[in-house]
C-alpha positions in Angstrom: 68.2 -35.7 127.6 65.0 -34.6 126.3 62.3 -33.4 129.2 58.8 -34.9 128.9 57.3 -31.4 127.1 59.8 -31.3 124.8 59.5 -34.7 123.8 55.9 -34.3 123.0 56.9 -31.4 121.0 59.0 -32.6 118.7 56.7 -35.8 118.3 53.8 -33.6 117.5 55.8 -31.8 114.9 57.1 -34.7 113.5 54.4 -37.0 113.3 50.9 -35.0 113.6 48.4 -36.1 115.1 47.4 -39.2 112.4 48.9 -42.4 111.9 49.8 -42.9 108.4 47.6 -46.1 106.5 48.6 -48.5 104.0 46.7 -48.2 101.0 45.5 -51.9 100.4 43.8 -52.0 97.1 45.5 -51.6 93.5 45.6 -48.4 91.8 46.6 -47.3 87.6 48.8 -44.3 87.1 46.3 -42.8 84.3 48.6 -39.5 83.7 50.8 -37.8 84.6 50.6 -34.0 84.8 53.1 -31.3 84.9 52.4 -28.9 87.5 55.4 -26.7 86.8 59.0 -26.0 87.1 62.3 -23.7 88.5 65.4 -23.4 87.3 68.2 -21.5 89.7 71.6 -20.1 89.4 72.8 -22.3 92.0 73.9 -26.0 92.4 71.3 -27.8 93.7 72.1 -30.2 96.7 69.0 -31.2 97.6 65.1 -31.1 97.6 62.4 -31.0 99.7 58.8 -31.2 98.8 55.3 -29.7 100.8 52.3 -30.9 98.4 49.6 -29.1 100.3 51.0 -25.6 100.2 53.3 -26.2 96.8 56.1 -25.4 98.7 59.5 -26.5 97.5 62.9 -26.2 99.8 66.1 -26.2 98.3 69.6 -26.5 99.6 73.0 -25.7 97.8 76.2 -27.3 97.1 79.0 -26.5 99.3 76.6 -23.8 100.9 74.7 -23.8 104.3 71.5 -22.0 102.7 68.0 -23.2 102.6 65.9 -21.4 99.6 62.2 -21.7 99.8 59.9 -21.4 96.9 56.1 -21.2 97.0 53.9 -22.1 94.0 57.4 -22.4 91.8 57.9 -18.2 92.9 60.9 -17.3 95.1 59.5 -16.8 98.9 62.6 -17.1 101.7 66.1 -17.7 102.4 66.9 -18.9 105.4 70.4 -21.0 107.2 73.7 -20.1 106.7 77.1 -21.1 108.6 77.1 -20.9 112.3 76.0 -22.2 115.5 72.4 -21.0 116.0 69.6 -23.1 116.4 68.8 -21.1 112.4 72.3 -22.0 110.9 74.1 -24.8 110.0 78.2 -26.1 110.0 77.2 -28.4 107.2 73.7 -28.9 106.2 73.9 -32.2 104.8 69.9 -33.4 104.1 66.7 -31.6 104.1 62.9 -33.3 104.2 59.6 -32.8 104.9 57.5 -34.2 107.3 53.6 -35.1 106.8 52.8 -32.3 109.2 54.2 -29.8 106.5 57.5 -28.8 108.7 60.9 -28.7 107.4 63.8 -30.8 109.0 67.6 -30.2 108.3 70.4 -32.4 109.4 73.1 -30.7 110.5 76.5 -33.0 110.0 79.2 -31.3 111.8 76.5 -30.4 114.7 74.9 -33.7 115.1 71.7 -32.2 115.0 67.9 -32.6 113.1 66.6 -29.2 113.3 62.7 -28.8 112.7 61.3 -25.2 110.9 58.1 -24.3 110.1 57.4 -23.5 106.6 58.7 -19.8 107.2 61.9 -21.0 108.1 61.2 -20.5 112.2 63.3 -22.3 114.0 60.8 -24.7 116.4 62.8 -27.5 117.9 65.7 -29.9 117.7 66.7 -33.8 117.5 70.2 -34.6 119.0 72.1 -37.2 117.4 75.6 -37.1 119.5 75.5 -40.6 119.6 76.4 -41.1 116.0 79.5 -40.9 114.7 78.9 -39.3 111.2 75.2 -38.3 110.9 74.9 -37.8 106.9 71.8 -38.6 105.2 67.9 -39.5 106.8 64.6 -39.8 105.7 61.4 -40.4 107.1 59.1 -43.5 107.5 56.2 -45.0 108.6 55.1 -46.8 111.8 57.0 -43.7 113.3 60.3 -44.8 112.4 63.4 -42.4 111.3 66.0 -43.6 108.8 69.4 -42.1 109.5 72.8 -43.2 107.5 76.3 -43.1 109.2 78.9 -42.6 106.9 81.4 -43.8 109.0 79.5 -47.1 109.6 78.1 -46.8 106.2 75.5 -48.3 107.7 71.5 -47.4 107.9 70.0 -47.4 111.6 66.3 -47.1 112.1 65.0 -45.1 114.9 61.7 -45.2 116.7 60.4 -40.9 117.5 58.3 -42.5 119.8 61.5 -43.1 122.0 64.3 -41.7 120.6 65.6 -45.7 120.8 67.5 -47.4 118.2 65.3 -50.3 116.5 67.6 -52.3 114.2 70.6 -51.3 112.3 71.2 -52.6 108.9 74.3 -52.7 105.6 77.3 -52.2 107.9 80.1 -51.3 105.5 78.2 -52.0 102.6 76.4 -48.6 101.6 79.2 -46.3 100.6 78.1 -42.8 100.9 75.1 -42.5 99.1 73.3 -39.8 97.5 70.1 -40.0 99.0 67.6 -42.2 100.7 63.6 -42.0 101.0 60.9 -44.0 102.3 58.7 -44.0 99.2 55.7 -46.3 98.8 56.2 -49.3 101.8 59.9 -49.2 100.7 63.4 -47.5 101.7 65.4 -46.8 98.8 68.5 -45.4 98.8 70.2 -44.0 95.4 73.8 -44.5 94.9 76.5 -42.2 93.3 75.8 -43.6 89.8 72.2 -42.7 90.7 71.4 -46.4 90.9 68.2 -47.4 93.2 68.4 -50.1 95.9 65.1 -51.3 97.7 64.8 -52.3 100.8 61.6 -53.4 102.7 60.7 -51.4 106.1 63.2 -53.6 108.2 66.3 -53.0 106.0 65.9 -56.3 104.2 67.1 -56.3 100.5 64.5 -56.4 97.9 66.2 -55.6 94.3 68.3 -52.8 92.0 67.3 -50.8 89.6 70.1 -49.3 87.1 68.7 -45.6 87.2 66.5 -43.8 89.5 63.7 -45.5 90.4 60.4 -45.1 92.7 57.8 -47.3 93.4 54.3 -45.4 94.4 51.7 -47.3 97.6 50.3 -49.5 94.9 54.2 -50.4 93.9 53.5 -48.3 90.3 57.1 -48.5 89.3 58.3 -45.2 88.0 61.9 -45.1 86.2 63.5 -42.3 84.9 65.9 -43.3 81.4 66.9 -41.6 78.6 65.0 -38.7 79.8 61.2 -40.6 79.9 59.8 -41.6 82.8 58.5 -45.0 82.3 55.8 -46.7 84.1 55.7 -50.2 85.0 58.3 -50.6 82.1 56.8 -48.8 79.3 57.7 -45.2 78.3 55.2 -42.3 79.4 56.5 -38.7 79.7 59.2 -37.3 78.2 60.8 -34.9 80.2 63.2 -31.8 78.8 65.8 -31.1 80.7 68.9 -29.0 80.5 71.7 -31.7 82.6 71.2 -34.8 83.7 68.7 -35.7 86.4 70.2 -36.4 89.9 67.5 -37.3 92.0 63.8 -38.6 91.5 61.3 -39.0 94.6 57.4 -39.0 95.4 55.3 -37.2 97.8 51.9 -37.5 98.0 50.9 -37.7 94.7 53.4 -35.5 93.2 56.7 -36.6 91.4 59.9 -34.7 91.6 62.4 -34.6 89.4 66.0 -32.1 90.1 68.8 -31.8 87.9 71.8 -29.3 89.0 69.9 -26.5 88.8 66.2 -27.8 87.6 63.4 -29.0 89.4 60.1 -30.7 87.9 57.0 -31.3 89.4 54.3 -33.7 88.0 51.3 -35.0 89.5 50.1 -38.4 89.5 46.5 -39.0 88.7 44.8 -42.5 89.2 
């Protein structure tokens, strides 16, 4: 049971000191720009993005690491197996939140851990209640999106109270790759890197047969046949050594990772 200070800690890192605001009006994508690019000797798991600071956070198959590049140049290492509030039995998702801090889900331990962009440890988010904590992202309105692969199910959380607010695909989302809040929308890419679309509430909206985003102004951006395409007609062609495994926006900015590539563009309107 959280105490009172600690509550307002981990709200404060979490959520900042804004609420977030629905851009209203329409808005072209004119470009889009590459800002740059990494390429690693490792598998990559998964990615995390910090526009502000160009700070990129990557996690590693079968490995309990976090790496942390800053302006595309090698900076930390931080994680590693164990039972610290700094390591992890099985780091299982990575995101970051509009305050600029990293949070790690931690299956095994049932845990979201929150680090500053040094990798300091600053505070945690039980989740002993689930069964199979596995995947989460971030939305708006204060809400947290966490999948349970035993339930295969997606519930929504509100940080506010640490209460559940609806649950939602109960046996019908079968271990996904990844899900995001992107654009007004939860979308949650399958293993065939498929995108489903759901609105804020979990209600289905539509599938797209590759990976797929949708910006605040519902821009659709697809990746096929290595172009990203833009409200259906080809763009930017990207060059890539494998195939692309997972596609997301932050801010402005578009990320693209294969295995062991990540791409950076930014969006200009």
């Amino acid at each position: 049971m959280f105490n009172r200070y600690c509550f307002l800690i981990i709200i404060s890192l979490i959520l900042g000191v804004s609420c977030s605001q629905n851009k209203q009006n329409y808005a072209e994508i004119i470009n889009i720009d590459k800002l740059g690019e990494i390429s690693v000797n490792y598998r990559i798991r998964d990615v995390a993005y910090e526009g502000n600071s160009k700070t990129i956070y990557l996690s590693e198959v079968n490995k309990d690491y976090i790496w942390v590049y800053q302006d595309f140049k090698f900076s930390n290492k931080f994680g590693g197996k164990g039972n610290s509030n700094s390591t992890f039995q099985l780091l299982s998702d990575i995101e970051v939140s509009d305050t600029g801090n990293l949070l790690a889900l931690d299956n095994l331990q049932k845990r979201i851990s929150i680090f500053d962009k040094n990798g300091s440890f600053r505070n945690s988010i039980s989740l002993k209640n689930y069964s199979n904590p596995a995947k989460f992202t971030l939305g708006s309105d204060d809400l947290l999106y966490l999948y349970d692969k035993d339930e295969q199910e997606v519930i929504i959380l509100n940080l506010l109270t640490f209460q559940e607010f609806i649950r939602f695909g109960k046996f019908e989302i079968d271990n996904p790759e990844a899900i995001r809040f992107i654009g007004n929308n939860l979308t949650i890419t399958n293993s065939e890197y498929q995108t489903d679309f759901y609105n804020s509430l979990g209600g289905y909206l539509t599938n797209y047969p590759s990976l797929t985003v949708k910006d605040s102004f519902q821009n659709t951006l697809t990746l096929h046949n290595n172009f990203i395409f833009v409200n259906g007609q080809p763009r930017t062609p990207i060059i890539v050594s494998n195939l692309p495994q997972g596609m997301f926006l932050k801010q402005n900015n578009l990320i693209i990772f294969t295995q062991n590539e990540v791409l950076i563009y930014n969006l200009k309107y």
